[in-house]
Predicted model as a PDB file, atoms N, CA, C, CB and O in Angstrom, pLDDT in the B-factor column:
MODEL        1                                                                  
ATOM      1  N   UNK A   1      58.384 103.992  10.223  1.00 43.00           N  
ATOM      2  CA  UNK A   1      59.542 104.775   9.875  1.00 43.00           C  
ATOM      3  C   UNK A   1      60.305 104.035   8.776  1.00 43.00           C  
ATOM      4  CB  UNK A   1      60.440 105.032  11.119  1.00 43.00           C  
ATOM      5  O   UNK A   1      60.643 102.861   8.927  1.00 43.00           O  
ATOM      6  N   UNK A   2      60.553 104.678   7.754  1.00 46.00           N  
ATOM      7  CA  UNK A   2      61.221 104.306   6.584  1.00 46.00           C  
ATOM      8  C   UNK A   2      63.114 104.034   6.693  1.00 46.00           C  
ATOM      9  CB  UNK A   2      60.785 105.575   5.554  1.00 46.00           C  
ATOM     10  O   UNK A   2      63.607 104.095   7.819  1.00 46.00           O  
ATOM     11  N   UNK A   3      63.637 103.873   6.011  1.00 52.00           N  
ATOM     12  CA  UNK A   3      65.295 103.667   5.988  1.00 52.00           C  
ATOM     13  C   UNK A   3      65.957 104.595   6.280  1.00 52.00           C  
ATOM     14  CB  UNK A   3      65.903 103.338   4.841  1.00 52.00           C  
ATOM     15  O   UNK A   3      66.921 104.516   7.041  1.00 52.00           O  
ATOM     16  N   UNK A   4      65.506 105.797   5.649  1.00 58.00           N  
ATOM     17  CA  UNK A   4      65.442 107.378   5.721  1.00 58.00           C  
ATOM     18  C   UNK A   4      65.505 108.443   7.254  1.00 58.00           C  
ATOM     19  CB  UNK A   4      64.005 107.640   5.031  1.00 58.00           C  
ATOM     20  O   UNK A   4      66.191 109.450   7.430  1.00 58.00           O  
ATOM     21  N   UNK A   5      64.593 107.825   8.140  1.00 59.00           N  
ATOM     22  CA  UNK A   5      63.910 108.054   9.026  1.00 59.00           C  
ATOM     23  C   UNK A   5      62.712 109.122   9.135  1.00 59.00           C  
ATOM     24  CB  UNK A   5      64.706 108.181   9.735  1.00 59.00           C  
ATOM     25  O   UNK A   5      62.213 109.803  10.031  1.00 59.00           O  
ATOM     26  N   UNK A   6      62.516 108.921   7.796  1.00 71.00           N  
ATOM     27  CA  UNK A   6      61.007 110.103   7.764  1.00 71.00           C  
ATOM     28  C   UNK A   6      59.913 109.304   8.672  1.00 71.00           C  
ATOM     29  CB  UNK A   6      60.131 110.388   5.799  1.00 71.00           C  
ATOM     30  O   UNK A   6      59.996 108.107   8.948  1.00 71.00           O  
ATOM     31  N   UNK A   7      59.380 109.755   8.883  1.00 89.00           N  
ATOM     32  CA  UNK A   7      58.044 109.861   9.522  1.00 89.00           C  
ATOM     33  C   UNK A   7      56.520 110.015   8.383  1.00 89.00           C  
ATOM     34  CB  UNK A   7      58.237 111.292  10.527  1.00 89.00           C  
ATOM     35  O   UNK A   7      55.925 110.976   7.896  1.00 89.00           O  
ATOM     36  N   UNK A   8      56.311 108.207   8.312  1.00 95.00           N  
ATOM     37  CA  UNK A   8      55.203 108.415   7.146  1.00 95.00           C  
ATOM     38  C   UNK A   8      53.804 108.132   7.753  1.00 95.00           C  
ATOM     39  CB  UNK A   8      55.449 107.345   5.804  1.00 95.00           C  
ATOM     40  O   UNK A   8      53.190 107.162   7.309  1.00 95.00           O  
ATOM     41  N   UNK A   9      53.035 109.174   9.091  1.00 96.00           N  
ATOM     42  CA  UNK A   9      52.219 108.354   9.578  1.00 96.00           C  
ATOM     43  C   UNK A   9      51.002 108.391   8.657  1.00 96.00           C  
ATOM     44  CB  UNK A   9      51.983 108.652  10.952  1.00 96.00           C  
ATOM     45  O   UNK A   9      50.218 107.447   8.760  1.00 96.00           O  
ATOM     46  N   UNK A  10      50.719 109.427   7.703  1.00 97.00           N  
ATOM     47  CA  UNK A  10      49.123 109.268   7.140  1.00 97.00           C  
ATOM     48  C   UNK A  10      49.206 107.921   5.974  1.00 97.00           C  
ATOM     49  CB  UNK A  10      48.507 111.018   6.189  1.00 97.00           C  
ATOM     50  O   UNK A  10      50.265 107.683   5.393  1.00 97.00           O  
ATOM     51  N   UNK A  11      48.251 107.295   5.791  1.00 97.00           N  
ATOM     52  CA  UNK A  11      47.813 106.593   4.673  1.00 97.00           C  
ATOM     53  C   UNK A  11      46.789 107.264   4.106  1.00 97.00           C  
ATOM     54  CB  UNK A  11      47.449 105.310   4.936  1.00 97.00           C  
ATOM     55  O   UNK A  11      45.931 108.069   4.467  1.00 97.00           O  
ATOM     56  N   UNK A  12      47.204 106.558   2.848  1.00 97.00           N  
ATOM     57  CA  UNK A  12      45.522 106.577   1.801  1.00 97.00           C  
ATOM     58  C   UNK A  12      45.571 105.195   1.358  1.00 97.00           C  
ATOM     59  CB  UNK A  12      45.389 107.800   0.093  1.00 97.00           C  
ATOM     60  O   UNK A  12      46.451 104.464   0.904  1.00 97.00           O  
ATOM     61  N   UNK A  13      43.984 105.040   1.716  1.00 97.00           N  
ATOM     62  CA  UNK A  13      43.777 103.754   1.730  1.00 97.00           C  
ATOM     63  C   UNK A  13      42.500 103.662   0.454  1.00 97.00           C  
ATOM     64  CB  UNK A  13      43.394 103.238   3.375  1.00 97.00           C  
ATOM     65  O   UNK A  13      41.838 104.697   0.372  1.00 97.00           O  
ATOM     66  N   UNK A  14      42.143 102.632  -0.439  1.00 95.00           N  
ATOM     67  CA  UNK A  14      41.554 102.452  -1.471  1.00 95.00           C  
ATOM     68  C   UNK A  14      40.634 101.135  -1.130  1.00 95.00           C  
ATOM     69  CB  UNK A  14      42.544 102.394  -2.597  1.00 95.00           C  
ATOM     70  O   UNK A  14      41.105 100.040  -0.820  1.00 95.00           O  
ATOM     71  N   UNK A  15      39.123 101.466  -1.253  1.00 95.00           N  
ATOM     72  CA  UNK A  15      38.337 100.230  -1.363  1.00 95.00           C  
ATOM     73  C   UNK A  15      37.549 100.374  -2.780  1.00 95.00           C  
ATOM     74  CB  UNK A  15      37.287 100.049  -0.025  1.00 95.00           C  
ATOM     75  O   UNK A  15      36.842 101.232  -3.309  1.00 95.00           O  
ATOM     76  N   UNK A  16      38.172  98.749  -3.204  1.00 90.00           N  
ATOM     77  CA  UNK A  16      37.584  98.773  -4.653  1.00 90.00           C  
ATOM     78  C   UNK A  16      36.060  98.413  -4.864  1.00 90.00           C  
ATOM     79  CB  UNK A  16      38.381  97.768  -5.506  1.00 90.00           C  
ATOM     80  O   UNK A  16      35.704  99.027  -3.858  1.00 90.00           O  
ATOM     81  N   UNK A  17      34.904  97.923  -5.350  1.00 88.00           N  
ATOM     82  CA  UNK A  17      33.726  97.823  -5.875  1.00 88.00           C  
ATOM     83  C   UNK A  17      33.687  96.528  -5.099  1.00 88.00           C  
ATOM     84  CB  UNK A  17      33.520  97.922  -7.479  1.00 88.00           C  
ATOM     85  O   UNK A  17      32.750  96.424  -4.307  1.00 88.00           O  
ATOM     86  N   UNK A  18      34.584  95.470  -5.191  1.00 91.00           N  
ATOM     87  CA  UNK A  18      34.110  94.147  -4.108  1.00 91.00           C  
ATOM     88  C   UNK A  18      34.714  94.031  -2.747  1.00 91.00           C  
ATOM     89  CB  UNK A  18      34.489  92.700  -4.726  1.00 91.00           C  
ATOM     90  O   UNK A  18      35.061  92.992  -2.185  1.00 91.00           O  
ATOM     91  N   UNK A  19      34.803  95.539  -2.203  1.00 92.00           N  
ATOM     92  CA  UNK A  19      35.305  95.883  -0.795  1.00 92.00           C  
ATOM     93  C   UNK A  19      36.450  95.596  -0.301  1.00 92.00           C  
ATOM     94  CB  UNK A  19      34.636  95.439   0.051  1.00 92.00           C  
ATOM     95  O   UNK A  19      36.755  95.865   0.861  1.00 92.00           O  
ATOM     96  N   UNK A  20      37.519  94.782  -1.468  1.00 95.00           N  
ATOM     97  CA  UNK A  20      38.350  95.067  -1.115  1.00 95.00           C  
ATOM     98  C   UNK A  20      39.846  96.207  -0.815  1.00 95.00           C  
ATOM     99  CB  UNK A  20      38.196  94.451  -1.380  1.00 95.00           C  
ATOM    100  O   UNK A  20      40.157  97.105  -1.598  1.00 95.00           O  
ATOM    101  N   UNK A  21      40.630  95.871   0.537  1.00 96.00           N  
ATOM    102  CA  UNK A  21      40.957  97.422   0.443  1.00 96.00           C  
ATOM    103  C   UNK A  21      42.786  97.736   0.615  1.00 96.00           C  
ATOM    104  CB  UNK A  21      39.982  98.266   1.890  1.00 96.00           C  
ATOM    105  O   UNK A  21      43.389  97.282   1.588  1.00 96.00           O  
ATOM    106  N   UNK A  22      43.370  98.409  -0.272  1.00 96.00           N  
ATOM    107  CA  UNK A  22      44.596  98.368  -0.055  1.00 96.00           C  
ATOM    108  C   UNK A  22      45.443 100.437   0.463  1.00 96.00           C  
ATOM    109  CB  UNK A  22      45.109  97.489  -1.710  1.00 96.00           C  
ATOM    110  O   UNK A  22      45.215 101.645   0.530  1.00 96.00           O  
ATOM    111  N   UNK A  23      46.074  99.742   0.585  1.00 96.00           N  
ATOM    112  CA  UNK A  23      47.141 100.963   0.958  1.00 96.00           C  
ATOM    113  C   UNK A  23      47.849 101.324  -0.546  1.00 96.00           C  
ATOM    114  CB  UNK A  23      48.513 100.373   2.261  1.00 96.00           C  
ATOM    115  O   UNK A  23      48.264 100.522  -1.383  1.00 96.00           O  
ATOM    116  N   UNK A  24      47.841 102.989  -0.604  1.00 95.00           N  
ATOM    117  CA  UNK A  24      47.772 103.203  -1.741  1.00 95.00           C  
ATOM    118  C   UNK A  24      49.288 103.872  -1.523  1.00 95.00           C  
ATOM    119  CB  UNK A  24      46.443 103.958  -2.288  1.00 95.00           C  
ATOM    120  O   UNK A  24      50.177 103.677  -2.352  1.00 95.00           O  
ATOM    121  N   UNK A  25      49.481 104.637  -0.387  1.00 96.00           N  
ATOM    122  CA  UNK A  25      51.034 105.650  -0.013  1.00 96.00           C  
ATOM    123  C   UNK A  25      50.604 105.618   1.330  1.00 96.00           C  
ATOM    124  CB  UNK A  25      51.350 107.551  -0.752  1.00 96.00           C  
ATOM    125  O   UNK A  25      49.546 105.504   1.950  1.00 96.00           O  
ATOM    126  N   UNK A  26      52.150 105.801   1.618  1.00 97.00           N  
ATOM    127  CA  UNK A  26      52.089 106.642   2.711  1.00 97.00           C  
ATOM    128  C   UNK A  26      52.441 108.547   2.747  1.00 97.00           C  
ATOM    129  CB  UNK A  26      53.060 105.865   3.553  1.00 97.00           C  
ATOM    130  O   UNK A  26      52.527 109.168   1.687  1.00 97.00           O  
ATOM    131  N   UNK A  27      52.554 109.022   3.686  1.00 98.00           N  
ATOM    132  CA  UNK A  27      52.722 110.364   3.525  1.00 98.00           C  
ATOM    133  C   UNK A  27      52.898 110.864   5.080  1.00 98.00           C  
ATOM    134  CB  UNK A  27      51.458 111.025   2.682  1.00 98.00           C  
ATOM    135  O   UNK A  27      52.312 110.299   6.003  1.00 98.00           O  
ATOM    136  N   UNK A  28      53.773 111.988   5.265  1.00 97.00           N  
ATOM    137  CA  UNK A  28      54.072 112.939   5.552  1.00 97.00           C  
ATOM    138  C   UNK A  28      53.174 113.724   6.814  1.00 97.00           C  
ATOM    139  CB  UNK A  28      54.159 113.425   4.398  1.00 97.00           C  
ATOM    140  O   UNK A  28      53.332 113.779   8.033  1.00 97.00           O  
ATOM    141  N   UNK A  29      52.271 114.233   5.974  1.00 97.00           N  
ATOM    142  CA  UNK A  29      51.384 115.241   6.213  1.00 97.00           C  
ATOM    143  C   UNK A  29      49.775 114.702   6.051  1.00 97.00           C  
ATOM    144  CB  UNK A  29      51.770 116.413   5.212  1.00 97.00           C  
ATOM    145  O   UNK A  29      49.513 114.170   4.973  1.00 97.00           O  
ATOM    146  N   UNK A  30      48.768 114.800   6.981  1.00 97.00           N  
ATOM    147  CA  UNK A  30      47.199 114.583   6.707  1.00 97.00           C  
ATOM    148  C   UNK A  30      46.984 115.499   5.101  1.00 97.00           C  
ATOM    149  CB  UNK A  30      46.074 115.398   8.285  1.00 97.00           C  
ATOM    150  O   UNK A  30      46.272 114.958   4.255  1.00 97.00           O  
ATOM    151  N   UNK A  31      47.517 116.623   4.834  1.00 98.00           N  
ATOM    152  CA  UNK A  31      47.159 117.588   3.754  1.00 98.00           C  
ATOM    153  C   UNK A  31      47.640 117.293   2.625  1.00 98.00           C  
ATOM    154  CB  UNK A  31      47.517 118.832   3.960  1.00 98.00           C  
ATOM    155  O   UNK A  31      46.983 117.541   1.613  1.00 98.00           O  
ATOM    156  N   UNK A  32      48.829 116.730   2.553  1.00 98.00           N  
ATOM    157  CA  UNK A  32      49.360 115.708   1.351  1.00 98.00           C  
ATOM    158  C   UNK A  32      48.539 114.536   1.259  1.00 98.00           C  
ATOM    159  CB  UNK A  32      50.872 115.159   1.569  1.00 98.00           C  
ATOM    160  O   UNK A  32      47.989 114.299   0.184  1.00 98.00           O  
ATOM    161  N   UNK A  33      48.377 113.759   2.253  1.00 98.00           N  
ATOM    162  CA  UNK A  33      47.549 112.694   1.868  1.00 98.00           C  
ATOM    163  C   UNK A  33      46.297 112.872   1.425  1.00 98.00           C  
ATOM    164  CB  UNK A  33      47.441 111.925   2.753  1.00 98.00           C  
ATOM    165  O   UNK A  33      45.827 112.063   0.626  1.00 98.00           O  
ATOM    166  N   UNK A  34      45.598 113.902   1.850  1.00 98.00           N  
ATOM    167  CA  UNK A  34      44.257 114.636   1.801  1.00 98.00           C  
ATOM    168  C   UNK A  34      44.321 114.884  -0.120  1.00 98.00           C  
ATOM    169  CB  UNK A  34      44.275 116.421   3.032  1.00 98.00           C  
ATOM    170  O   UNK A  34      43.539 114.427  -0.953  1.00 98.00           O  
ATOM    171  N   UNK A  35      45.413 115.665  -0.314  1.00 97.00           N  
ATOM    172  CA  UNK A  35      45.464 116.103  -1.707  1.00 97.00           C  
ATOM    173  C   UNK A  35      45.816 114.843  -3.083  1.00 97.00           C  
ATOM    174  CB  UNK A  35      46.676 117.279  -1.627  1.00 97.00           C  
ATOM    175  O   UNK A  35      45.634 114.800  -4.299  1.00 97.00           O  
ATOM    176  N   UNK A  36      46.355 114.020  -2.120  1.00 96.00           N  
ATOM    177  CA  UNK A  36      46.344 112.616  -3.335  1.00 96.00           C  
ATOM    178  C   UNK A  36      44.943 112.333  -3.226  1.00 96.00           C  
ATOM    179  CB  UNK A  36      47.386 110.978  -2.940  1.00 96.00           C  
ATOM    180  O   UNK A  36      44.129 112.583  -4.115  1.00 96.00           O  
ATOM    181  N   UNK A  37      44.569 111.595  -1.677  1.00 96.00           N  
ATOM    182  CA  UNK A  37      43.057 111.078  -2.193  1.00 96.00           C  
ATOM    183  C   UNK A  37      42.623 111.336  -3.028  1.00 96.00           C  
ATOM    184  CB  UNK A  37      42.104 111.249  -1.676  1.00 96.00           C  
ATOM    185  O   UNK A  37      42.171 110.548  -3.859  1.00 96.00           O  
ATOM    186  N   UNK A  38      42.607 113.123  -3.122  1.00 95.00           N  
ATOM    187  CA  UNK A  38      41.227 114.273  -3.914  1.00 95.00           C  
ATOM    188  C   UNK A  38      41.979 113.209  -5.013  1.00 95.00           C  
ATOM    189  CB  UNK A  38      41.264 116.733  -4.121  1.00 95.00           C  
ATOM    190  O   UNK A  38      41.570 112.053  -5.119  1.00 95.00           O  
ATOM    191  N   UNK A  39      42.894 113.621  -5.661  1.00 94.00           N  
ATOM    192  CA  UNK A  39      43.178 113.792  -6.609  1.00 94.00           C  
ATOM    193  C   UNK A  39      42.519 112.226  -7.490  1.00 94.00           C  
ATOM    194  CB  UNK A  39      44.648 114.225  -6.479  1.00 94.00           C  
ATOM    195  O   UNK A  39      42.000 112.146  -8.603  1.00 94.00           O  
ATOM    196  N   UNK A  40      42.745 111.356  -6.674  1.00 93.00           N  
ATOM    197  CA  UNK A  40      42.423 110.075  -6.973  1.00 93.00           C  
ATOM    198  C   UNK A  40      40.585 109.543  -7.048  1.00 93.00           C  
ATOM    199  CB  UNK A  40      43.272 109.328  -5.830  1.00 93.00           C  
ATOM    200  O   UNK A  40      40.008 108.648  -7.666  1.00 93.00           O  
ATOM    201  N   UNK A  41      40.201 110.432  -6.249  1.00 90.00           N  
ATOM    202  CA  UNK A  41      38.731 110.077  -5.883  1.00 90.00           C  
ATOM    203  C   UNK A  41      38.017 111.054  -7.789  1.00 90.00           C  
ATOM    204  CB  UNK A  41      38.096 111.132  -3.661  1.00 90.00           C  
ATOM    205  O   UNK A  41      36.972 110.752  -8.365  1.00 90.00           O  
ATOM    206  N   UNK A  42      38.924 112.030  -8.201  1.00 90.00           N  
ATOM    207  CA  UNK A  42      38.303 113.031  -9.177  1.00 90.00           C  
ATOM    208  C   UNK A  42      38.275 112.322 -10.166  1.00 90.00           C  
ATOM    209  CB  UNK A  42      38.945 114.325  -9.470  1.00 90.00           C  
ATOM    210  O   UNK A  42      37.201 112.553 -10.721  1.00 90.00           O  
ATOM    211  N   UNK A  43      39.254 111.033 -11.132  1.00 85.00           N  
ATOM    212  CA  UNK A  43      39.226 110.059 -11.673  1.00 85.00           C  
ATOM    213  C   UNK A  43      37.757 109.181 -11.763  1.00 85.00           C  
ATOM    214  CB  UNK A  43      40.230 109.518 -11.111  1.00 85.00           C  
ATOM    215  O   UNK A  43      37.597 108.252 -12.554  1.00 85.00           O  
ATOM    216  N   UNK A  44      36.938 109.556 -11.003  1.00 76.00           N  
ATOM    217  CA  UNK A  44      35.803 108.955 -11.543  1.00 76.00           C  
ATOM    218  C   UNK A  44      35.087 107.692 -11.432  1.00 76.00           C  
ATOM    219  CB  UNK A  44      35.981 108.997 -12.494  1.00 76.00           C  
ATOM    220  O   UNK A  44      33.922 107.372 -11.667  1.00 76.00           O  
ATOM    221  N   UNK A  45      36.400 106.889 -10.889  1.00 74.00           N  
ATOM    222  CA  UNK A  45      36.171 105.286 -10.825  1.00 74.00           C  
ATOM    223  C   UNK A  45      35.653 105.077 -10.151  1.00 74.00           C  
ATOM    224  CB  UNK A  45      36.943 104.418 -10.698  1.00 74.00           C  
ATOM    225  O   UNK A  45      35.307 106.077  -9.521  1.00 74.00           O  
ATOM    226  N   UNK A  46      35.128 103.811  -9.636  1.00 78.00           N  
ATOM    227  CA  UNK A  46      33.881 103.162  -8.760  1.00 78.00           C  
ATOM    228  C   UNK A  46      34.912 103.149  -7.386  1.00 78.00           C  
ATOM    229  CB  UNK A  46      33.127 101.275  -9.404  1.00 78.00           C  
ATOM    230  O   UNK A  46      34.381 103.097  -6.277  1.00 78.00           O  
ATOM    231  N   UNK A  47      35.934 103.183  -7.468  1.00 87.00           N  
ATOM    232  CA  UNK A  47      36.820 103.009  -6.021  1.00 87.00           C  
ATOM    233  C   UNK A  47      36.528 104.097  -5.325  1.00 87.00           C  
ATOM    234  CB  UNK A  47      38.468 102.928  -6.108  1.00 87.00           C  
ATOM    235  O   UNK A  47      36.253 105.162  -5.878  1.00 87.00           O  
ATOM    236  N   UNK A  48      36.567 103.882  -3.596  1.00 93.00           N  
ATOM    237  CA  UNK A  48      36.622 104.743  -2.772  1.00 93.00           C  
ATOM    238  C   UNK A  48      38.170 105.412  -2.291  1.00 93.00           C  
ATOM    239  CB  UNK A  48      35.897 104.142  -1.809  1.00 93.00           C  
ATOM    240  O   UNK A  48      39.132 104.646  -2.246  1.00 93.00           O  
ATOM    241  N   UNK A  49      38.340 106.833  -1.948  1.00 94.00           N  
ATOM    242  CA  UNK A  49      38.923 106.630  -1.028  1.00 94.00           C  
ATOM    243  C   UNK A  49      38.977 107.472  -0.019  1.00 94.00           C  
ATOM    244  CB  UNK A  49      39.797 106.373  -1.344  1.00 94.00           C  
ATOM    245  O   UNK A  49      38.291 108.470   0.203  1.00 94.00           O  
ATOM    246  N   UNK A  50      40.193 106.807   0.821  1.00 95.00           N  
ATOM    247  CA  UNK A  50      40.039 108.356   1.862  1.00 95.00           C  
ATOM    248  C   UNK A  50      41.600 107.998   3.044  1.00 95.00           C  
ATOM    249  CB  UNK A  50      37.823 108.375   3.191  1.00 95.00           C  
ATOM    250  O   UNK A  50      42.450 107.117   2.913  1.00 95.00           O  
ATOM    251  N   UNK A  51      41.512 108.778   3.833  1.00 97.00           N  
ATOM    252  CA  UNK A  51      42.503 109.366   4.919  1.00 97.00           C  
ATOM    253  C   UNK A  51      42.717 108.374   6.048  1.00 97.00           C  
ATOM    254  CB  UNK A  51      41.937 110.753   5.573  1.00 97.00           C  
ATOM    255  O   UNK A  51      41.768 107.767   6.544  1.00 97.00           O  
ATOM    256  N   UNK A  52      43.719 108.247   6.368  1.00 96.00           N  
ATOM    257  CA  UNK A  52      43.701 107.767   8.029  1.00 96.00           C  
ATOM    258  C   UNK A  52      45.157 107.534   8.234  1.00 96.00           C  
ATOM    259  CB  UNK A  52      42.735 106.208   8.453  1.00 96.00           C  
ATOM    260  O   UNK A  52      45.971 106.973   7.501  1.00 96.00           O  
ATOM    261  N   UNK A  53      45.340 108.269   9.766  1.00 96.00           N  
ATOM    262  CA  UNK A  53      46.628 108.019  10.490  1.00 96.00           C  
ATOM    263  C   UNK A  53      46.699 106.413  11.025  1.00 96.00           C  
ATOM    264  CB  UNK A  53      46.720 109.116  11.808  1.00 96.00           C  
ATOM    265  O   UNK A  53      45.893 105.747  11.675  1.00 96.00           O  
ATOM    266  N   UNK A  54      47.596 106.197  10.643  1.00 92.00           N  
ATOM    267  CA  UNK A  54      48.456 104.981  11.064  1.00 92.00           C  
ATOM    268  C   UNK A  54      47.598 105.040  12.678  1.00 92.00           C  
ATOM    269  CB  UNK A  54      50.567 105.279  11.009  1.00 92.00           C  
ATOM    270  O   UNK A  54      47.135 106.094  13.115  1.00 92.00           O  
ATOM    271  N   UNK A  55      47.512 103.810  13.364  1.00 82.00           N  
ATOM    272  CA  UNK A  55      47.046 103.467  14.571  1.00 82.00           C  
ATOM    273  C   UNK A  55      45.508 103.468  14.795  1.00 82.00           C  
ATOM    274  CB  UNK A  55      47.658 104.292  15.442  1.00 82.00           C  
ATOM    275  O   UNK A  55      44.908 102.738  15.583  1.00 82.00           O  
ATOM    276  N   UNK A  56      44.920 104.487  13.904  1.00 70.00           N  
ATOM    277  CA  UNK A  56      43.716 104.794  13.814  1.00 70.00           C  
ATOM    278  C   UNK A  56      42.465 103.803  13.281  1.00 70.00           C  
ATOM    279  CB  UNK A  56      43.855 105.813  13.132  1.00 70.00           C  
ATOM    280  O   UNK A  56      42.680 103.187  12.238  1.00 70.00           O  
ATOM    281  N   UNK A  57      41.627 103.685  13.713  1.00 57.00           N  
ATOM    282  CA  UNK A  57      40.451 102.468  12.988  1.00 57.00           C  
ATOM    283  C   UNK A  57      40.363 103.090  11.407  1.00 57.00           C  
ATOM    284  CB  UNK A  57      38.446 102.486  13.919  1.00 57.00           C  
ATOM    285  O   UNK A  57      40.417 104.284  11.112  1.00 57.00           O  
ATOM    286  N   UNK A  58      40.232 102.091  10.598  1.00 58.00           N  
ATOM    287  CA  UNK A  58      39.740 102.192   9.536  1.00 58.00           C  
ATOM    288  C   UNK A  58      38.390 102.389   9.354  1.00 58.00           C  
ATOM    289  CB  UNK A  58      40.079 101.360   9.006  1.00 58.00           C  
ATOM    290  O   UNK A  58      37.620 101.690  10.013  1.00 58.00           O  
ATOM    291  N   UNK A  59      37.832 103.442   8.367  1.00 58.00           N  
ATOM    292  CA  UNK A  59      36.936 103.824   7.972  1.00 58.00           C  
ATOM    293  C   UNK A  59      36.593 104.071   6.570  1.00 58.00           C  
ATOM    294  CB  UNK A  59      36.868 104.560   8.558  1.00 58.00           C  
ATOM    295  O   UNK A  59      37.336 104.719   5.832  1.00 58.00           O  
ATOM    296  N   UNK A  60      35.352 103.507   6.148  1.00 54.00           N  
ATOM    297  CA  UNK A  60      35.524 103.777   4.602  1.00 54.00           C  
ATOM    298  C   UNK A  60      34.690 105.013   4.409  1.00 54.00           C  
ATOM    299  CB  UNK A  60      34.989 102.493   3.574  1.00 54.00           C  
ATOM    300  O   UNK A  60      34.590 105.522   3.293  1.00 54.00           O  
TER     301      UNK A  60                                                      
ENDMDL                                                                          
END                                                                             
């Protein structure tokens, strides 16, 4: 929970080419976060990414 008190449980999380992996935002909504990933994965670059709620195992 932010200063605000929003509620940011989705991440997008980024693994680069030597596996390493960072937090890119938080967000709101799975469908907002869903729509950055896209947006980020369409860029072309060798990076992965993808979705996951806070608490949840990471998955690449």
């Amino acid at each position: 929970m932010s200063d605000s008190g929003a509620v940011l449980p989705w991440l997008v999380i980024r693994q680069d080419d030597n596996g390493n992996r960072y937090r890119v935002g938080r967000y709101a909504t799975q469908d907002e976060a869903r729509r950055t990933a896209d947006k980020l994965q369409d860029r072309g670059h060798k990076q992965l990414y993808w979705v996951e709620r806070i608490g949840q195992a990471a998955r690449p």
